[in-house]
C-alpha positions as CSV (number, residue, x, y, z in Angstrom):
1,X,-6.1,-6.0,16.1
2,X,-9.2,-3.9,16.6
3,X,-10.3,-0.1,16.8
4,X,-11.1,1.1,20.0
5,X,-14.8,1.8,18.3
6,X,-15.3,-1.4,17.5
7,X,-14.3,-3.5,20.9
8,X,-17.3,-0.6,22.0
9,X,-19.3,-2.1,19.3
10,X,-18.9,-5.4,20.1
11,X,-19.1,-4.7,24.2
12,X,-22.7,-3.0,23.4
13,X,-24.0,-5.8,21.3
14,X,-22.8,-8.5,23.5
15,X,-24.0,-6.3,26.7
16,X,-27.5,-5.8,25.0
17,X,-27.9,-9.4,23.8
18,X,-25.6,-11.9,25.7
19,X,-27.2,-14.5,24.0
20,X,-25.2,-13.7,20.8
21,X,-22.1,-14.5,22.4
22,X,-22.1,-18.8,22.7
23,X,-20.7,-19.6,26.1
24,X,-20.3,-15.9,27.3
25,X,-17.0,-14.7,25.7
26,X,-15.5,-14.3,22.6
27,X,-11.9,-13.2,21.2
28,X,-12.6,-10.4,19.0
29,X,-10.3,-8.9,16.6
30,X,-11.2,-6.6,12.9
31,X,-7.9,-8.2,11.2
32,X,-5.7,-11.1,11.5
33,X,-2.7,-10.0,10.0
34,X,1.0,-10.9,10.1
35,X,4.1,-8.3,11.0
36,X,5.0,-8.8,7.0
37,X,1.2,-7.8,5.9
38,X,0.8,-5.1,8.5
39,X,4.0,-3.8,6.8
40,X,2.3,-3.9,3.7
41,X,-0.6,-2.3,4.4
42,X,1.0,0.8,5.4
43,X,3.5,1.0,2.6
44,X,0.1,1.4,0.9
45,X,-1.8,3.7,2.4
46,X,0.9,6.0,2.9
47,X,3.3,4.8,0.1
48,X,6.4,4.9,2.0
49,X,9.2,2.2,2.6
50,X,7.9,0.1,5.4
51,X,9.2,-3.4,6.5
52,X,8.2,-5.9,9.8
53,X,11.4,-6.8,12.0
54,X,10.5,-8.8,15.0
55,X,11.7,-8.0,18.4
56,X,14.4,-9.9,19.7
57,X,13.5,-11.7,22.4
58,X,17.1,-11.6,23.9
59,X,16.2,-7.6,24.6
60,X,13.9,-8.5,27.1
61,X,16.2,-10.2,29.7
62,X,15.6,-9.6,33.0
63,X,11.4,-8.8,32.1
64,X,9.5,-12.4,32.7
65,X,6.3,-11.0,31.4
66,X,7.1,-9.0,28.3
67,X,9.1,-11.8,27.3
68,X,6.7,-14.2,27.9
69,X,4.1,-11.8,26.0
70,X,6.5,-11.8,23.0
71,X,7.0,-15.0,22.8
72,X,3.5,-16.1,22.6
73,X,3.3,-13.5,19.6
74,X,6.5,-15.1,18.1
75,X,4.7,-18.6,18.2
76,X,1.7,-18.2,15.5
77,X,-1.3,-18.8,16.1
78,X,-0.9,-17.0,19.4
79,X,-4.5,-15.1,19.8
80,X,-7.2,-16.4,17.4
81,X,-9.9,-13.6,16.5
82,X,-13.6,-15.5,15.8
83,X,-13.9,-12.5,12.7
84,X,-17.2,-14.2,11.7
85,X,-18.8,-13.7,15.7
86,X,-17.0,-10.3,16.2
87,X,-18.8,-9.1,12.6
88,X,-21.7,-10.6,13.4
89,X,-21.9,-8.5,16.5
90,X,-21.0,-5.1,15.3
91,X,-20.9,-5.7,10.9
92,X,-19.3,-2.7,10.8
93,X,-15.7,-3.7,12.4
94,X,-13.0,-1.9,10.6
95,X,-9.7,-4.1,8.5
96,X,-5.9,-2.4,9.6
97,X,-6.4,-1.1,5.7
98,X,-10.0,0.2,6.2
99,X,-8.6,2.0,9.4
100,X,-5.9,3.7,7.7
101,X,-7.7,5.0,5.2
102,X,-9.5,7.0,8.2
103,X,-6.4,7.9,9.1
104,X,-4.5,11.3,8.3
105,X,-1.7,11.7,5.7
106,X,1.7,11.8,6.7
């Protein structure tokens, strides 16, 4: 997970200084955070009841690529962020609980 102002972070440093980024990519992310924390962090921000249920992957019959999506989230570690490179490119790359607190109330 990422802000949208920080993939433009990171795309600007990279673009600028293509050097930074070893072998020419990089999978970038500002948090690396499970259903059951993501749950948490917005039960804390906004201090309402909040809970992670994963999606069945039974619901997706008949769609080969959101199912094969989902299960690739299902399967930890599916994506794996380099959080060190991606702050080191743009230091200012937002957590899910920094970005909330941006967010407005509820």
């Amino acid at each position: 997970m990422i802000t949208v102002e920080d993939i433009g972070a990171v795309a600007a440093a990279a673009a600028s200084n293509p050097e930074r980024v070893a072998g020419g990519s990089i999978e970038i992310a500002g948090d690396e955070l499970s259903g059951e924390q993501i749950a948490e962090a917005y039960q804390h921000r906004y201090d309402v009841p909040a809970r992670y249920e994963p999606l069945p992957i039974d619901v997706l019959d008949g769609d080969a690529d959101q199912r094969a999506m989902f299960e690739w989230f299902a399967h930890p570690p599916a994506y794996q962020a380099d959080l060190a490179a991606t702050r080191a490119l743009a230091p200012r790359t937002k957590t899910l609980e920094q970005w909330l607190e941006t967010q407005p109330d509820l």
